[in-house]
N, C-alpha and C positions, 0 to 999 in steps of 0.2 A: 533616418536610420540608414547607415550605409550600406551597402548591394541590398537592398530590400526591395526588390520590385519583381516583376513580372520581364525574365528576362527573353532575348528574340530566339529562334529556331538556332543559329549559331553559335549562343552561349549552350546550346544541349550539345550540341560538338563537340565544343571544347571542354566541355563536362565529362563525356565521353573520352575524350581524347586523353584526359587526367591517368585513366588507366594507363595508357601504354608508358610512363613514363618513371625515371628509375627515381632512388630518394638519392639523399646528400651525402649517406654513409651505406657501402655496398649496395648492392642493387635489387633489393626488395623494394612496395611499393606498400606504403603503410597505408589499408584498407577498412574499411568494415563494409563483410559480407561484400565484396567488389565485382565479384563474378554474377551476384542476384541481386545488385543494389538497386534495382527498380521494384522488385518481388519483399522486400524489405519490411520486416513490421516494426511498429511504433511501438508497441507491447512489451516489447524482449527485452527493454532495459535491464539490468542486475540489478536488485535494491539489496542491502546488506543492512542488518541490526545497526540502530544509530547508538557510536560507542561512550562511553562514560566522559563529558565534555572538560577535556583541558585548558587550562586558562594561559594566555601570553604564548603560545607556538609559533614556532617560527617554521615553515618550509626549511630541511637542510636535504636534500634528495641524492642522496648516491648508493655506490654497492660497496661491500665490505666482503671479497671473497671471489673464487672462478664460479661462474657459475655454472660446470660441467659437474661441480661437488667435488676436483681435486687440490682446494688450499689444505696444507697440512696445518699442523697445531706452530704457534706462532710465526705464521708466516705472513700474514696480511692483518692490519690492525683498523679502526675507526679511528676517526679526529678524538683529537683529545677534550674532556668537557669539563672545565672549572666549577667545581662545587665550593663556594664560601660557608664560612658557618654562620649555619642560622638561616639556612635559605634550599629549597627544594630543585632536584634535578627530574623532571618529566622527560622522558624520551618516546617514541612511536617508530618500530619498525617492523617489514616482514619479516620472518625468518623461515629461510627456505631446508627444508630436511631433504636429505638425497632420499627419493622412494626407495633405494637400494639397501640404504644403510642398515647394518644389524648389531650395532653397537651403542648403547645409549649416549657415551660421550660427545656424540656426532651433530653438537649442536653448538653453543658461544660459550664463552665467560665473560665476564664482566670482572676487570680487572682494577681494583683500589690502589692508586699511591700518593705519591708527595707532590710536591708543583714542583716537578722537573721532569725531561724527557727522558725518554727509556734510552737508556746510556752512558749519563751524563753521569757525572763521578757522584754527585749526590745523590742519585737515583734512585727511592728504596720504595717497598711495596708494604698494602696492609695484607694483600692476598685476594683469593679469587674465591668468585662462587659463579659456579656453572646455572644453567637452567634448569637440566636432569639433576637427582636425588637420588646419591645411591650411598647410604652410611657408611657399606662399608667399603665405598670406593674412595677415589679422592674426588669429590664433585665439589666440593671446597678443600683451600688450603692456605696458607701462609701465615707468619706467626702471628697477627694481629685480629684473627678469623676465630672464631669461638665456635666449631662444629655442631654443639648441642644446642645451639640457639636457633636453627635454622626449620625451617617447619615448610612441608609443601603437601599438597593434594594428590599428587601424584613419586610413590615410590618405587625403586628398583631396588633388587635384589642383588644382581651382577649389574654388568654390561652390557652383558649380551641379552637381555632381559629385551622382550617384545615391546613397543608401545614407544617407540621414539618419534615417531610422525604424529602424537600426541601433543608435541613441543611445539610445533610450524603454524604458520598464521601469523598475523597482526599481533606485535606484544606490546605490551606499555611495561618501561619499566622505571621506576620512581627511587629514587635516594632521597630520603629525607633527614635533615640534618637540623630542624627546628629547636628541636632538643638536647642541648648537650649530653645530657644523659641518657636519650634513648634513639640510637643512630639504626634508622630501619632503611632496609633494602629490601625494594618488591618486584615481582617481576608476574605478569602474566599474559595469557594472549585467549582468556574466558574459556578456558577447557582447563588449565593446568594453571595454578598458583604457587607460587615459591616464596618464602618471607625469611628475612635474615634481623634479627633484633639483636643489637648490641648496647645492652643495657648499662653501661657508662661510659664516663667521655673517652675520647678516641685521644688515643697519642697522638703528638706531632709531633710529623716525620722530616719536618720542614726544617731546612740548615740555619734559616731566620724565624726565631721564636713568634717572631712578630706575622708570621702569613701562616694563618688558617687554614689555606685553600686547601681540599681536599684534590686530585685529578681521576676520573673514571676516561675507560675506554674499552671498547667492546675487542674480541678476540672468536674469529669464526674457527671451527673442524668439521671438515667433511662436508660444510653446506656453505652458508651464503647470505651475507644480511642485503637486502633493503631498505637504508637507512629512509625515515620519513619526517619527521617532525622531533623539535626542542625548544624545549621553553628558555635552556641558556645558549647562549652562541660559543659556538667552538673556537679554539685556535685554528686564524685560516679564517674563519666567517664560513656562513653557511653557501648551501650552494642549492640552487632555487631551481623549480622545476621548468621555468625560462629557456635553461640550461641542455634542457633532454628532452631526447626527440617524442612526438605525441604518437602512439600506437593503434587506438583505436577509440571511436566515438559512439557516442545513441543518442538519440532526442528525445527531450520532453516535451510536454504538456503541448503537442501537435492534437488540433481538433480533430475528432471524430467525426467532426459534419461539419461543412460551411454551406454560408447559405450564399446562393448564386448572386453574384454584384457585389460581394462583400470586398473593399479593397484589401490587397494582398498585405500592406503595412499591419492593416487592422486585427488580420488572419496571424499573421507568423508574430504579434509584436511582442508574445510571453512566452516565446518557443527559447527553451536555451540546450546546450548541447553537453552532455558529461565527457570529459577528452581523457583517455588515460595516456598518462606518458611514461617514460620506462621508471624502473623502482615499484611501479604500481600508484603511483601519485596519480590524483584524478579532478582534473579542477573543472567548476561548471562555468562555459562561455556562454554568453549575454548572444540574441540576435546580431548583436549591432556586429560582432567579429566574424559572424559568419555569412556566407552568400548561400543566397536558400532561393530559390525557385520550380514552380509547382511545371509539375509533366506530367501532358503536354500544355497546358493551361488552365485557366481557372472560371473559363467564360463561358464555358459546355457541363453539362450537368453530365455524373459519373463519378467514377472512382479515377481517383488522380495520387503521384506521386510527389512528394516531396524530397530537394534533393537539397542536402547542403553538405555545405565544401569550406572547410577549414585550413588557413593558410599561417605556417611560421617560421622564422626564421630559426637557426640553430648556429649556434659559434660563425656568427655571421655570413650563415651561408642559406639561403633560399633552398627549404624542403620539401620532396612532395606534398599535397594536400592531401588529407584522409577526408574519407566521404563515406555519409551515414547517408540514407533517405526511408519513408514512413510514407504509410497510404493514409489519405485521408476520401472524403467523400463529397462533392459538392452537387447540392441538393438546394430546391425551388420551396423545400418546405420543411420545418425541424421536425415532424412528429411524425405519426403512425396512425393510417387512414385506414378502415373497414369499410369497403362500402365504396363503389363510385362517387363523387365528389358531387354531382350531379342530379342524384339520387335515382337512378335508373335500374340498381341494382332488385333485382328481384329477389324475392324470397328465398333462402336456404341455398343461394347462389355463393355467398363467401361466407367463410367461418373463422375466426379467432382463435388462439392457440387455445388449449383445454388446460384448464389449472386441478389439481388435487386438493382437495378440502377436506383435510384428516378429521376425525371423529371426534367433537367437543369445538372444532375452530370454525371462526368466522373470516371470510376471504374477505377484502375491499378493494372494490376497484372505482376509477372515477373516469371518466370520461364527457367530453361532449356530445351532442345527440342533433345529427341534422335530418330535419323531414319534407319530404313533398307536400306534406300538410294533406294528401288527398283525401284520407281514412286514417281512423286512428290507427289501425294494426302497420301503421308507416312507420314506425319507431323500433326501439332499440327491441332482440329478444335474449334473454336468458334461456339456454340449455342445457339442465343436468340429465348426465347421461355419467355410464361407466365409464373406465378408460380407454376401450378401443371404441366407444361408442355405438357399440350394437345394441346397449339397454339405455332408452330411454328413461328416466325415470321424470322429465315434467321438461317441458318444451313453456316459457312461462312468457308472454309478450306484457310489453310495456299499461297496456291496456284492458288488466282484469278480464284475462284468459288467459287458455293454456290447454295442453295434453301431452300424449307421450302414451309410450306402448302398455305402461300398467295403468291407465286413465282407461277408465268407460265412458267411450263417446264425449260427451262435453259436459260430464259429472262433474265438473270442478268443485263444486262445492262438498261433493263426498269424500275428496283428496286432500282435501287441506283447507284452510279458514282463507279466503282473499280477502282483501281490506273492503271490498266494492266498488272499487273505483272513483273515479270524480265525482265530482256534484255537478260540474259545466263542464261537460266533453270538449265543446265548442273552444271553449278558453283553456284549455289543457291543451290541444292539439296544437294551437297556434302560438302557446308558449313554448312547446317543446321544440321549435327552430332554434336551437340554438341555446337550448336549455342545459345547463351541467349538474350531470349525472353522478350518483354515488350507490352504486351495487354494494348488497352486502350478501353474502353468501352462507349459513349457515349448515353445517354437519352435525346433527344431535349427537351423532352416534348411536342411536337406538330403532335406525332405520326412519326417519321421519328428519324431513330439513325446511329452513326458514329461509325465504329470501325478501329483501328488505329493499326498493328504490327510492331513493330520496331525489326527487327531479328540482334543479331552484328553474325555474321559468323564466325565462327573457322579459315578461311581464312583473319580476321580479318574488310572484310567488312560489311556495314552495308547498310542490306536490309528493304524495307519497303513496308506492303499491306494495302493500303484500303479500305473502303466500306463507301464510303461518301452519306447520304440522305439516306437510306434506310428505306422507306417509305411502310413500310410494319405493324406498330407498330397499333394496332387497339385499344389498352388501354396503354399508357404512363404510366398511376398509378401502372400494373402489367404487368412489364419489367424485366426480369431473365438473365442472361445469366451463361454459364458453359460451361466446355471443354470434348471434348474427345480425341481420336486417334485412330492409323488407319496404322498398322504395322510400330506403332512409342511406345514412350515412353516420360510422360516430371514429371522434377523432379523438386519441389517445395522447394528449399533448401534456401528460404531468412532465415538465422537467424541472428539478430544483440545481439551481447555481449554473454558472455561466460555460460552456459548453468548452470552454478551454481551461478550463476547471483554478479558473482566476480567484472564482469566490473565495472571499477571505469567513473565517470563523463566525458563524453566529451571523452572517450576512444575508441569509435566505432560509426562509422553513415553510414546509411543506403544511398543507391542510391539519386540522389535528381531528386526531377520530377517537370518539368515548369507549370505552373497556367496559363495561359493564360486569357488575361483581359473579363471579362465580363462569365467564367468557373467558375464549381467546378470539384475538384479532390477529389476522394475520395481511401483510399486504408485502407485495416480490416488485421489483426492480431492478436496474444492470445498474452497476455502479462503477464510475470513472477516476479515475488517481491520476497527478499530479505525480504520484510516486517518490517523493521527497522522504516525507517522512510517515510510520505507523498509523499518525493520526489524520492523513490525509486522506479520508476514508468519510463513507455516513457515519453519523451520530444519531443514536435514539433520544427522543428528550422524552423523562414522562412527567407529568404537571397535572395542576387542577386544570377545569375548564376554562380559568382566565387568566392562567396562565402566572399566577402570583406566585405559586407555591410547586415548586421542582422536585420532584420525588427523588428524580434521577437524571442525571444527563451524561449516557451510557457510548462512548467510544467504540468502534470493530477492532480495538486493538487492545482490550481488556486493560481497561482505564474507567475512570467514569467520578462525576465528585452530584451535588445536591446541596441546597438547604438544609436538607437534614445531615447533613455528611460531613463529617471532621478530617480537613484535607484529603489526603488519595487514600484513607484507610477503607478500602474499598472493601475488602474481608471484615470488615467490622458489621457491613449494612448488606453482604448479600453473601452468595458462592458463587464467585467466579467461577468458569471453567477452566483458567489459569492460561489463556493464550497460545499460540501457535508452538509449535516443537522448532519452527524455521520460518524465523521471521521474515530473511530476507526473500523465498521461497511465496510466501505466504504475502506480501508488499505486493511483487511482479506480477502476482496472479491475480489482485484486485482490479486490473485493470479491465472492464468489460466482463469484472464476475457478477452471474445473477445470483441475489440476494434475496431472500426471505427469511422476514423479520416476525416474528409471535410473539404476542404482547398477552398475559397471562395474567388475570386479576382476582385472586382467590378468595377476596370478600375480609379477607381478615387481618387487612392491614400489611399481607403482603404481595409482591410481586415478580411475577420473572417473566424476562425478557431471552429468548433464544434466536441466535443468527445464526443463519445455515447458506454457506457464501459456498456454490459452487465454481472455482476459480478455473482463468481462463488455459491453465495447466490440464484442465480434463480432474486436476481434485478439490474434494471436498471438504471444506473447513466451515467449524465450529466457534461459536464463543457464546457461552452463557450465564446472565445473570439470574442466580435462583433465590428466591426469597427475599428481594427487596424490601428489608423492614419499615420504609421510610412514608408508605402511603398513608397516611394521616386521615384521609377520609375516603373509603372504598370506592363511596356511590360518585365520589369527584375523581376517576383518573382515566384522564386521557393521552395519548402519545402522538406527537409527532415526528419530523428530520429535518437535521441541518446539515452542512454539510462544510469543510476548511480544504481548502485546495482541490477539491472535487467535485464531480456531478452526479444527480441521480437519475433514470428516467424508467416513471412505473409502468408497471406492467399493465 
């Protein structure tokens, strides 16, 4: 892989040194973030709704316009675009609206003629249709233009009518000519649609009977196109984003953690970088074009920076490089330790974050459990308490005991049902080195809660402690629990898919845990993006317990299909809560959003599933499937995760 290594104290020099120097065109210095590019996150990419996929585009990147907003009305025009009949014109451009402007006209036409140049003696037009809609202006005109046909989402009154920064954005605008008899022109940029249907065949204007072609070309006022993309080639040929200079970059799919000794190829080799270059064209470069080296190294454990530096040529002249950089972390261990490693730890010495167990739900947590073996009470313990933890309500150890401040003395058995314990303490204790653990937390809501351990033993069997009824809960509304230990140690090591979020689809799933009818289950986790696309993201599966028969297998981007499910008619088999308001918003913030997931099994053949994803924006986003009709047999549903370009890691 080219410049991929680990490079010496000198290349951070001349890394540095990048700053002080001017670009190839005036003397700015095309950056991102240049002044904090050590301070830099990985996080901050822009993700943007993935748009309606055009077929056969070609890059044609230029501008159509001043961009200060003073081209008047025909004075700067777009390449001209051959339309044949019987064949479609796709086009993709920004268009830029002056903030100032207070006249609806202040935006393009899109102008109809004959296969000749504007000038030329044969010259003639079918006419124009603007983007803005004002009937009774002239937002179309010329003789071949049929006004009453034209149909848009957005209309004007006057001119001077509010709401012309409605037009701006990314538009795609389509001529289709498939049909002799029904010649449609579309234009939109997913805020505002415009449509023109000219329901029979079109004259021709053409001085040779024999040529079809129809010619389109864009005409800017008062603003400014950014041409981008065409499915046909212009007169001239396109002109490719090669051509113009790159402005600014971010990096993906940069680890979160590496683990100390990991070669730097191994680390950076899915790293690509998003380069925007002027017009707003954005293309994604491969490691291999980029020079990327970790600061200050990668052979000390810590937070470390990543720096990469992008090099290109422009009208054959060598241009400054822009440079991105991303923290990442290099670490002796991937997971999340309680507890001295050693088992030294004493009693009520470190605590685990406190989770909330809403009233009707069941928490799951899993971990591994290490012991000195000294005594049983060496093991993991459960502590429900309130939220700020001044009420205890059952301090519950591994080992069939317990108390807490509404406990009398060591009544346990007047507080709730425990299972009794082992049968062979001896062979419990020395299976628990090392044994993986599955807490289950219940909330009655009626003031009384259940907690559930499922230990599997290193000796391979599998033990079980309860605490059924515990009747100790004096506010069900604020219900906490969290662990400790107690010359033990337990390691939190669930991660599903590969930590540079490589996993491809359906490549890794997570334990599956049973629903029980008339339950919720709930389990929380941070979850990592790729940020590509929507679906890069956890996925819920729900299934039987062997996994034959798929209820559901439910997207965080309000998607989701099943066995029982007829393509994406996903309103057929549940209620969506209908997706984000701002997807692209709502993408970026995935990245290190924690997640909690509630799996809801109502006994009657239905299900719902609720995601509550606080993102890494500081907001809080929703998606829910309610009423899943598709459970086939109650007492059989269980859920797990998978996960496509991304990682999980529970709580």
């Amino acid at each position: 892989m080219r410049h991929l290594n680990i490079l010496s104290t000198a290349f951070c020099a001349a890394a540095m040194g990048l700053l002080s120097l001017t670009s190839c065109e005036g003397g700015d210095l095309y950056t991102v973030d240049a002044p904090d590019w050590i301070a830099a996150k990985a996080d901050s990419i822009a993700a943007s709704k993935v748009p309606e996929e055009l077929v056969g585009m070609m890059e044609d990147v230029y501008t159509i316009g001043a961009t200060d907003y003073t081209t008047g009305w025909w004075a700067v025009f777009s390449k001209y675009y051959q339309i044949p009949d019987g064949q479609v014109w796709n086009a993709e451009f920004n268009l830029n609206i002056n903030p100032a402007a207070t006249n609806t006209y202040k935006n393009f036409a899109l102008i109809l003629c004959n296969d000749e140049d504007r000038g030329a003696a044969d010259y003639k037009e079918y006419g124009a249709i603007r983007f803005d809609n004002q009937p009774s202006g002239n937002s179309e005109w010329g003789d071949y233009i049929i006004r009453d046909n034209v149909e848009s989402s957005l209309t004007f009154n006057s001119d001077t009518d509010e709401g012309v920064d409605k037009l701006g954005g990314k538009v795609t605008l389509t001529i289709d000519r498939i049909d002799p008899n029904n010649f449609i022109i579309r234009m939109t940029n997913g805020v505002v649609t415009k449509t023109y249907t000219h329901k029979s065949a079109l004259t021709n204007l053409n001085a040779d009977g024999g040529n079809t072609v129809i010619r389109a070309f864009l005409v800017p006022e008062g603003s400014y196109i950014g041409f981008l993309r065409t499915n046909i080639e212009p007169i001239g040929g396109c002109t490719s984003a090669e051509d113009k200079l790159p402005l600014s970059m971010t990096l993906n799919g940069v680890p979160r953690k590496v683990l100390q000794g990991t070669e730097a190829a191994d680390v950076f080799a899915n790293i690509t970088a998003t380069v925007e270059f002027e017009q707003g064209v954005t293309k994604t470069i491969p490691a291999a074009e980029l020079t990327l080296q970790a600061v200050p190294d990668m052979n000390t454990l810590g937070t470390k920076s990543l720096v990469a530096v992008y090099s290109k040529s422009y009208k054959g002249e060598n241009c400054n490089p822009i440079i991105a950089s991303a923290q990442f972390e290099v670490v002796d261990k991937m997971y999340t330790v309680l507890g001295a490693e050693d088992n030294t730890t004493g009693f009520w010495d470190v605590h685990s974050e406190a989770i909330k167990v809403e009233p009707g739900e069941t928490f799951v947590t899993t971990f591994t459990n290490y012991t000195k073996a000294a005594s049983n009470w060496n093991n993991f313990v459960v502590c429900l308490t309130s939220g700020d933890g001044s009420t205890e309500y059952g301090i519950l150890r591994a080992d069939n005991w317990g108390w807490g401040s509404a406990w009398a003395g060591e009544e346990l058995g007047s507080k709730c049902q425990p299972s009794g314990g082992q049968t062979d303490w001896a062979a419990w204790l020395a299976a628990m080195d090392g044994a993986r653990v599955t807490v289950m937390v219940t909330n009655n809501g009626d003031g009384t809660a259940d907690v559930r351990s499922v230990m599997l033993g290193t000796d391979g069997q599998t033990y079980t402690q309860d605490y059924i009824g515990l009747n100790t809960v004096t506010n069900p509304d604020d219900f906490y629990f969290h662990f400790t230990v107690d010359g033990s140690h337990i390691v939190f090591d669930d991660v599903l898919g590969a930590e540079d979020n490589s996993t491809g689809f359906w490549n890794a799933h997570s334990d599956a845990f049973h629903v029980p009818a008339g339950m919720t289950l709930t389990r929380r986790f941070r979850n990592y993006t790729n940020g590509v696309g929507n679906w890069n993201n956890f996925v819920v599966c729900l299934t039987s317990g062997d996994g034959s028969t798929e209820y559901g297998i439910l997207r965080a981007d309000n998607w989701g299909w099943g066995t029982g499910w007829e393509g994406g008619e996903l309103a057929t088999k549940c209620t969506p809560s209908g997706g984000q308001t701002d997807w692209g918003a709502w993408l970026a913030a995935m990245d290190e959003a924690m997640v909690t997931v509630s799996v809801t099994n109502h006994g009657d053949g239905t299900a719902d599933v609720r995601c509550v994803m606080l993102g890494n924006d500081g907001q809080t986003y929703t998606q829910d499937y309610i009423g899943l009709n598709t459970v086939t047999n109650p007492d059989n549903l269980y859920f797990h995760f998978t996960v496509d370009g991304s990682h999980l890691v529970f709580e």
